[in-house]
VOLO-193316 format. One record per residue: residue number from 1; residue in one letter; x negated, y negated, z of N, C-alpha, C in turn. Coordinates in nm, 2 decimals. Each point is the difference from the previous one (the first is absolute). Layout:
<sites>
+-----+-----+--------+--------+--------+--------+--------+--------+--------+--------+--------+
|   n | res |   n_c1 |   n_c2 |   n_c3 |  ca_c1 |  ca_c2 |  ca_c3 |   c_c1 |   c_c2 |   c_c3 |
+-----+-----+--------+--------+--------+--------+--------+--------+--------+--------+--------+
| NUM |   A |      X |      Y |      Z |      X |      Y |      Z |      X |      Y |      Z |
...
+-----+-----+--------+--------+--------+--------+--------+--------+--------+--------+--------+
</sites>
This chain:
<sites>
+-----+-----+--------+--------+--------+--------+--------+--------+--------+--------+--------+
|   n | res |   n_c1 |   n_c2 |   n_c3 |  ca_c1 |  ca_c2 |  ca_c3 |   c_c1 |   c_c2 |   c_c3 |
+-----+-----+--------+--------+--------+--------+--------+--------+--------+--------+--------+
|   1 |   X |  -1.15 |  -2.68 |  -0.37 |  -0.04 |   0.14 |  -0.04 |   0.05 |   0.03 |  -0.14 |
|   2 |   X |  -0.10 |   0.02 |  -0.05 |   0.05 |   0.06 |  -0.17 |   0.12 |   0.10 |  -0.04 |
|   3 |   X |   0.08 |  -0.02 |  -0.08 |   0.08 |   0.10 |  -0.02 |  -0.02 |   0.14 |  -0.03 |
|   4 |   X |   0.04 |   0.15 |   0.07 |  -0.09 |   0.11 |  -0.07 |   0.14 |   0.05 |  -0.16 |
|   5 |   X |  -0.13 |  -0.05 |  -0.09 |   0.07 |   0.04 |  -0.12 |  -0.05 |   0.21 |  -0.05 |
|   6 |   X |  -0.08 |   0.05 |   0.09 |   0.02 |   0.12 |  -0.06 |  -0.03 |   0.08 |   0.15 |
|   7 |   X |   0.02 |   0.15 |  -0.03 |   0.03 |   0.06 |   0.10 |  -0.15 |   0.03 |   0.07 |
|   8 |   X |  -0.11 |  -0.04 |  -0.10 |  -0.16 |   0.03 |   0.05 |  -0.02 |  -0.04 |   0.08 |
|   9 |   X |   0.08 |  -0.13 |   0.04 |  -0.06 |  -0.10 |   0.10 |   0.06 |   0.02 |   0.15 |
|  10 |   X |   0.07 |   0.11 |   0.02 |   0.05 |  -0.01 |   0.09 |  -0.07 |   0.11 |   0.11 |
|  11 |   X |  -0.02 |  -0.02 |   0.08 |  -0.13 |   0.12 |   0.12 |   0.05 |   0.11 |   0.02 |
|  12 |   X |   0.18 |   0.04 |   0.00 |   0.08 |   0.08 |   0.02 |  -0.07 |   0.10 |  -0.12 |
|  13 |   X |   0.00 |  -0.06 |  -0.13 |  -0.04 |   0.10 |  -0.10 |  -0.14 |   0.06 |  -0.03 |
|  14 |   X |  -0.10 |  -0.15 |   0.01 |  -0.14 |   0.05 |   0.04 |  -0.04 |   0.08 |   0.06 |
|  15 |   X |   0.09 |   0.00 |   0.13 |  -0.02 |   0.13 |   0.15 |   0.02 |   0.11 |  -0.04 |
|  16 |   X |   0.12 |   0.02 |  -0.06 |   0.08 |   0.11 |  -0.06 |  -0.13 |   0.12 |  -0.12 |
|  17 |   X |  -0.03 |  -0.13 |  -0.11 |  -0.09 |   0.05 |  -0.06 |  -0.14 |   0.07 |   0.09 |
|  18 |   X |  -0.06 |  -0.10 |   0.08 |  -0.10 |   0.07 |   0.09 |   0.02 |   0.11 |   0.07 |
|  19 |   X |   0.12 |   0.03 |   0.03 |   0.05 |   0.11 |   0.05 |   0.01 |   0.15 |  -0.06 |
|  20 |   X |   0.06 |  -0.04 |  -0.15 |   0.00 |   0.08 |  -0.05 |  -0.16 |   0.05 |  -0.07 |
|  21 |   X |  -0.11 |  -0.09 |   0.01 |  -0.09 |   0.05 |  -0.07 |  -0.09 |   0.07 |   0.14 |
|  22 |   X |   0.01 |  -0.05 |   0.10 |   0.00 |   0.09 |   0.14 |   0.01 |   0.13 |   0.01 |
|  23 |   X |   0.12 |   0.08 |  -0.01 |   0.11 |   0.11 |  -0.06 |  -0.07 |   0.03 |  -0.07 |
|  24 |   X |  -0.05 |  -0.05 |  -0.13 |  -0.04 |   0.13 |  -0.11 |  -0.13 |   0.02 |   0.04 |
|  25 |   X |  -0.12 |  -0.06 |   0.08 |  -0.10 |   0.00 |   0.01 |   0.03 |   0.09 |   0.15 |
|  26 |   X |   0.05 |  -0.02 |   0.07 |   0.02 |   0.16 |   0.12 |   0.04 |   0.13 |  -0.07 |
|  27 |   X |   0.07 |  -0.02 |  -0.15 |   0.07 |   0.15 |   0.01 |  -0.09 |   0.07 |  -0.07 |
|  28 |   X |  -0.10 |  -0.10 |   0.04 |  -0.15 |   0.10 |  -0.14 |  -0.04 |   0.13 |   0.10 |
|  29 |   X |   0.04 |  -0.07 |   0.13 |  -0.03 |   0.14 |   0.10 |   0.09 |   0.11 |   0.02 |
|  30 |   X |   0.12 |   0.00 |  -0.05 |   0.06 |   0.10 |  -0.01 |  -0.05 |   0.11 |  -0.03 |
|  31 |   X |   0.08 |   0.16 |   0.02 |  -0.08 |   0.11 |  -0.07 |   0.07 |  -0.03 |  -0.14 |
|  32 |   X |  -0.06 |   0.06 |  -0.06 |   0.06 |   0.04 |  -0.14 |   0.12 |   0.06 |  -0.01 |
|  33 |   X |   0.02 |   0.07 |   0.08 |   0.20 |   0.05 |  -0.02 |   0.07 |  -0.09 |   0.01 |
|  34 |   X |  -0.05 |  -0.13 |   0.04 |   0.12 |  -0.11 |   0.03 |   0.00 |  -0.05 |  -0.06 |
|  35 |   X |  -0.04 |   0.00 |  -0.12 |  -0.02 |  -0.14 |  -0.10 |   0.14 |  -0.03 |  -0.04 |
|  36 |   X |   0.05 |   0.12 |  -0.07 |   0.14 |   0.00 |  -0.09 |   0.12 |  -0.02 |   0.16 |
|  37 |   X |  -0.09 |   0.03 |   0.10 |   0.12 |  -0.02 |   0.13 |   0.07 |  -0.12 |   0.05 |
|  38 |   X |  -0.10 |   0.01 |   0.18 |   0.00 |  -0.18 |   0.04 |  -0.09 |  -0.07 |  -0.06 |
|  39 |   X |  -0.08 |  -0.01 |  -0.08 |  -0.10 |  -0.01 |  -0.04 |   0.09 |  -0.14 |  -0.09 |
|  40 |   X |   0.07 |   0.05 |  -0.10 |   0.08 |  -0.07 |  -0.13 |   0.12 |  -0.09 |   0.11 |
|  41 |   X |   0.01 |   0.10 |   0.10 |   0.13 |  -0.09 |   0.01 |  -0.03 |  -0.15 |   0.14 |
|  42 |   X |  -0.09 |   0.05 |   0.01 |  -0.11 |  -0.12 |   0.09 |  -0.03 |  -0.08 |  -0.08 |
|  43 |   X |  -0.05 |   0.00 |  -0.15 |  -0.09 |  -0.09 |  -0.02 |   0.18 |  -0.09 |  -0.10 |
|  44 |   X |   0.08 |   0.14 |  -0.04 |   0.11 |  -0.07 |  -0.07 |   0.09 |  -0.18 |   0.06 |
|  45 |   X |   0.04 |   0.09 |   0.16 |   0.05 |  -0.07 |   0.09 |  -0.10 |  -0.18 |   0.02 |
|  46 |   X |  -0.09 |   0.07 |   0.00 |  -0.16 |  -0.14 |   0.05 |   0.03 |  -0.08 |  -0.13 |
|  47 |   X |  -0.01 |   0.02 |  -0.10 |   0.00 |  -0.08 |  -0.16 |   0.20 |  -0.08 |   0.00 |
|  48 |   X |   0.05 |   0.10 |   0.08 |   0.13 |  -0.10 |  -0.05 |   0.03 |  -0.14 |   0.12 |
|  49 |   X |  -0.10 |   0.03 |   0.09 |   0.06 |  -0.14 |   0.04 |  -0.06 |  -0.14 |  -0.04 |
|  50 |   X |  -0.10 |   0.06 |  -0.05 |  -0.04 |  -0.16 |  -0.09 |   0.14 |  -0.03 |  -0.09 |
|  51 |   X |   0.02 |   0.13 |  -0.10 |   0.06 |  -0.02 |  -0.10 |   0.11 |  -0.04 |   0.04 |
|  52 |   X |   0.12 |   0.05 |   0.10 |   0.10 |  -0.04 |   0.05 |   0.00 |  -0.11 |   0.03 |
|  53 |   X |  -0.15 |  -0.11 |   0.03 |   0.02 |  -0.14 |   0.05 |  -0.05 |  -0.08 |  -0.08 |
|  54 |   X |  -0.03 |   0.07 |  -0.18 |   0.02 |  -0.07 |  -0.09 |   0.09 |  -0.02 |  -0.06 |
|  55 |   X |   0.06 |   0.10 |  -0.02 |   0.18 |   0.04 |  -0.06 |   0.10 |  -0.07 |   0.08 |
|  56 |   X |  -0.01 |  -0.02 |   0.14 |   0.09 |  -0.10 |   0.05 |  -0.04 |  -0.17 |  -0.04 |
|  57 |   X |  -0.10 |  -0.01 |  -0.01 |  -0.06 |  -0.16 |  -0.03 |   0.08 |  -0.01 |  -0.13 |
|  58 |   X |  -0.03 |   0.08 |  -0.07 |   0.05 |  -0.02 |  -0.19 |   0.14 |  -0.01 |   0.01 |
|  59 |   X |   0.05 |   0.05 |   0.08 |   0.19 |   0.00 |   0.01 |   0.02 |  -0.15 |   0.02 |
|  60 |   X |  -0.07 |  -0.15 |   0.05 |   0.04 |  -0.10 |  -0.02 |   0.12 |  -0.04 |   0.14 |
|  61 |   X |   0.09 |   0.13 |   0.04 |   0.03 |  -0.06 |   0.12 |   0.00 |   0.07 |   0.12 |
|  62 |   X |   0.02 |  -0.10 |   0.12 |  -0.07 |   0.01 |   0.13 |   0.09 |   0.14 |   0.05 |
|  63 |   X |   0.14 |   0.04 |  -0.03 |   0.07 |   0.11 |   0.01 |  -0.10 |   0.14 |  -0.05 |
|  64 |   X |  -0.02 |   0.02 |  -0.10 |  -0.04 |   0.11 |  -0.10 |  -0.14 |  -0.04 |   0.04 |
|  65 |   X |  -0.08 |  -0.07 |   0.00 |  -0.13 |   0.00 |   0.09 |   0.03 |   0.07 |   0.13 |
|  66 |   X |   0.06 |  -0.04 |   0.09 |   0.01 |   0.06 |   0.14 |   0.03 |   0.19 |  -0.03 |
|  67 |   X |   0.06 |   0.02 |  -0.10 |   0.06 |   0.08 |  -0.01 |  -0.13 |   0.09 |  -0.02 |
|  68 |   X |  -0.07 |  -0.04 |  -0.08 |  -0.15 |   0.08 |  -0.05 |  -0.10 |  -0.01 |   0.12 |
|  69 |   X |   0.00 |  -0.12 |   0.11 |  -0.05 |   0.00 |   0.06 |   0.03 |   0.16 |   0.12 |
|  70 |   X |   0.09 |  -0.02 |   0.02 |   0.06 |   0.11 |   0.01 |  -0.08 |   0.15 |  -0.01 |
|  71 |   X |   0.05 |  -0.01 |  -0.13 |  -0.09 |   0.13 |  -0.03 |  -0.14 |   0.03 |   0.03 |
|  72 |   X |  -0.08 |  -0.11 |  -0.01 |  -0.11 |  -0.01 |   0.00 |  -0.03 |   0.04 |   0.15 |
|  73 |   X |   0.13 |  -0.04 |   0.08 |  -0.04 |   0.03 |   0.14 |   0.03 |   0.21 |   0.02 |
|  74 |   X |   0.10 |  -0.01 |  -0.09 |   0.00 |   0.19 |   0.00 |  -0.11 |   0.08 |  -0.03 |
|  75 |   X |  -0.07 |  -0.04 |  -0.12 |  -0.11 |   0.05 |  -0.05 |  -0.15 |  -0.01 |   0.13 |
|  76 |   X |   0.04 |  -0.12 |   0.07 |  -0.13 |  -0.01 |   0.09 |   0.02 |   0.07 |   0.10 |
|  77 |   X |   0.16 |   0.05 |   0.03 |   0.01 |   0.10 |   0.13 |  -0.07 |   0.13 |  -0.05 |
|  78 |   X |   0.01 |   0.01 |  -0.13 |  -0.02 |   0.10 |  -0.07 |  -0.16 |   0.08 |   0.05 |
|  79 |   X |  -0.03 |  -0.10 |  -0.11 |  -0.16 |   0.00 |   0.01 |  -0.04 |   0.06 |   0.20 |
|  80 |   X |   0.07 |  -0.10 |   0.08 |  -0.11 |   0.06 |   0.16 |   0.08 |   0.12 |   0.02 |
|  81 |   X |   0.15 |   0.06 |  -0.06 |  -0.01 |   0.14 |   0.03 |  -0.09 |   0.11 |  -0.07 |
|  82 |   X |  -0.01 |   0.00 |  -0.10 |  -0.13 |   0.08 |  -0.09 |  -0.13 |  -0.06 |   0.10 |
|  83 |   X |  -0.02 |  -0.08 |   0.01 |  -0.16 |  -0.05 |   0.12 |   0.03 |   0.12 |   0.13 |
|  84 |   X |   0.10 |   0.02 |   0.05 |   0.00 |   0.04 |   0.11 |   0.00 |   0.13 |  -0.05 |
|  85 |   X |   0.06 |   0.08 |  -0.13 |   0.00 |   0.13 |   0.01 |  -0.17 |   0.02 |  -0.05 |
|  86 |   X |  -0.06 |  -0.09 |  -0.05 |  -0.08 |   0.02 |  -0.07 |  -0.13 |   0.05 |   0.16 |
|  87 |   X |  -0.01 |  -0.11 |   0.07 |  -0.02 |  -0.02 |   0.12 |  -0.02 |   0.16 |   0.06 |
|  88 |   X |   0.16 |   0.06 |   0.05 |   0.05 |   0.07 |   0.06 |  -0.10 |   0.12 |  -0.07 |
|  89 |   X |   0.01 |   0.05 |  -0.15 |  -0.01 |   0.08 |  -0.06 |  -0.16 |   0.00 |  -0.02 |
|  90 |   X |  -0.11 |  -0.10 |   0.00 |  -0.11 |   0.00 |   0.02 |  -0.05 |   0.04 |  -0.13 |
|  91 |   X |   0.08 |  -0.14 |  -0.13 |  -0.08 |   0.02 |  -0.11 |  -0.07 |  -0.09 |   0.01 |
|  92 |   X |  -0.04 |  -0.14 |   0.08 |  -0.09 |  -0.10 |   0.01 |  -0.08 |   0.00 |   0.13 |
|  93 |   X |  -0.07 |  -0.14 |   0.02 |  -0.07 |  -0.06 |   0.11 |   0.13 |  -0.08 |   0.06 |
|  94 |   X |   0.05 |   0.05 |   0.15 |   0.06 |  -0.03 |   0.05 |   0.01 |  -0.17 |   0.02 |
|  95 |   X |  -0.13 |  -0.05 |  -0.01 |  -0.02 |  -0.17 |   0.03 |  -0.01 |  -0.05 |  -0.16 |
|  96 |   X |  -0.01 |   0.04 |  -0.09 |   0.03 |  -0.01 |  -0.16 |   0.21 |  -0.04 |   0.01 |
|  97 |   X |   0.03 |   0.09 |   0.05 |   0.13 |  -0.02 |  -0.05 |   0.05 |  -0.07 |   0.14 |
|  98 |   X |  -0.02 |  -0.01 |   0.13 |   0.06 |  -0.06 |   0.07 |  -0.07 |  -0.19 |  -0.02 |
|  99 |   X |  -0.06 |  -0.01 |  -0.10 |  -0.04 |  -0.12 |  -0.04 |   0.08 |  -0.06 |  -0.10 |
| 100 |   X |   0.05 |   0.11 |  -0.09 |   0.15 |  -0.02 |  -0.12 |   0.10 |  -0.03 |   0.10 |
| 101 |   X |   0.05 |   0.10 |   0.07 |   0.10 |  -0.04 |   0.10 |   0.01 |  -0.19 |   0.06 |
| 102 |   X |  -0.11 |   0.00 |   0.04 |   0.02 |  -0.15 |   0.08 |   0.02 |  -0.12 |  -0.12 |
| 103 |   X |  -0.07 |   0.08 |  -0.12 |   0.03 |  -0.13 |  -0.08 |   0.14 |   0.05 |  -0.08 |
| 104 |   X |   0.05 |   0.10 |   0.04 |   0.15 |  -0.02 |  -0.05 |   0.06 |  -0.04 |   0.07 |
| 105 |   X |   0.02 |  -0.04 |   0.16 |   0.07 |  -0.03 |   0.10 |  -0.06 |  -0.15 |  -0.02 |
| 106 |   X |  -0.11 |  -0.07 |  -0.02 |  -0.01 |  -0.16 |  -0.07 |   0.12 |  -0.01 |  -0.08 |
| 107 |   X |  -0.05 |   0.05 |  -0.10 |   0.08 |  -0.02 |  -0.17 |   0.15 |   0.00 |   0.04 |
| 108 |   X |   0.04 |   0.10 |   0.08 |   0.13 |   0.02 |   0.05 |   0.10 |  -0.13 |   0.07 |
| 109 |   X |  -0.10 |  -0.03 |   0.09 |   0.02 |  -0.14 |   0.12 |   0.00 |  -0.08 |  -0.12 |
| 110 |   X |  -0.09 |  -0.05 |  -0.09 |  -0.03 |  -0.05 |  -0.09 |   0.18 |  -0.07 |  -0.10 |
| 111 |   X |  -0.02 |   0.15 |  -0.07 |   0.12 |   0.02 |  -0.10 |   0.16 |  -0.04 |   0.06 |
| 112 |   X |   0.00 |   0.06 |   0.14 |   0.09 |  -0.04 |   0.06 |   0.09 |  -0.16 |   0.04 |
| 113 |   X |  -0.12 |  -0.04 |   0.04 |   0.01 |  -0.18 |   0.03 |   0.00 |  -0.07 |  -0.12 |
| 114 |   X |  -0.06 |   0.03 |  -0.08 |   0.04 |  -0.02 |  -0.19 |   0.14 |  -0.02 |   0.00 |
| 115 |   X |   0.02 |   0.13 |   0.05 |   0.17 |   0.03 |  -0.09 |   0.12 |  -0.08 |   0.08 |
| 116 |   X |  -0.03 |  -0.03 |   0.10 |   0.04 |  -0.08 |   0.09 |   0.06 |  -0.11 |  -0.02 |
| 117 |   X |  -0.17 |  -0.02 |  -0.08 |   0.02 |  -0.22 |   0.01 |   0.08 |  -0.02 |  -0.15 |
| 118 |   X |   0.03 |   0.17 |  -0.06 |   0.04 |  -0.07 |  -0.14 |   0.18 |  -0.02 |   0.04 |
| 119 |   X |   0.08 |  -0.13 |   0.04 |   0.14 |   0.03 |   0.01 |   0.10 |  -0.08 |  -0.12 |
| 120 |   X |   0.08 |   0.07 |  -0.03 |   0.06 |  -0.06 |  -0.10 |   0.02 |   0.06 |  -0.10 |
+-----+-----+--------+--------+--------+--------+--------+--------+--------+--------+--------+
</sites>
């Protein structure tokens, strides 16, 4: 198996990215008062877990990787609570965002078992 020399190559992040371009393409249904609201802080939360699982790759060790991984896993709790208020609050298509949900509970399972196998 080839060595992964950048963080592109890894599905955790690819997912992460798909996810987040997911997110910005549901919050087109928001009303308009929510833009500067959950609106920002949905699509904020969705954009950092890519980033968080590039920023831990760049740190070089498997500590400070886990450590971002981490985060990455905060930011994705993040994201399905904004889905659920978003949900609750009826600024979307309820199967629009319970479709973000399941692929953040992937990405999740996903990121999780990552962080796992990294020991040492």
């Amino acid at each position: 198996m080839p060595r992964v020399t950048s963080h592109r190559q890894l599905l955790i992040w690819q997912r992460a990215i798909d996810l987040s371009l997911r997110v910005r393409e549901l919050v087109r249904q928001f009303p308009r008062e929510e833009r500067f609201r959950l609106e920002d802080q949905l699509c904020r939360a969705a954009r950092s877990i890519p980033a968080n699982i590039s920023e831990g790759f760049g740190r070089f060790t498997k500590p400070e990787f886990r450590k971002y991984l981490g985060y990455a896993l905060g930011e994705a709790a993040e994201v399905d609570t904004h889905l659920e208020i978003a949900i609750r609050s009826a600024f979307c298509h309820e199967a629009d965002a319970r479709g973000c949900q399941q692929a953040y509970l992937e990405l999740s399972w996903m990121i999780r078992r990552f962080k796992s196998s990294l020991t040492g």
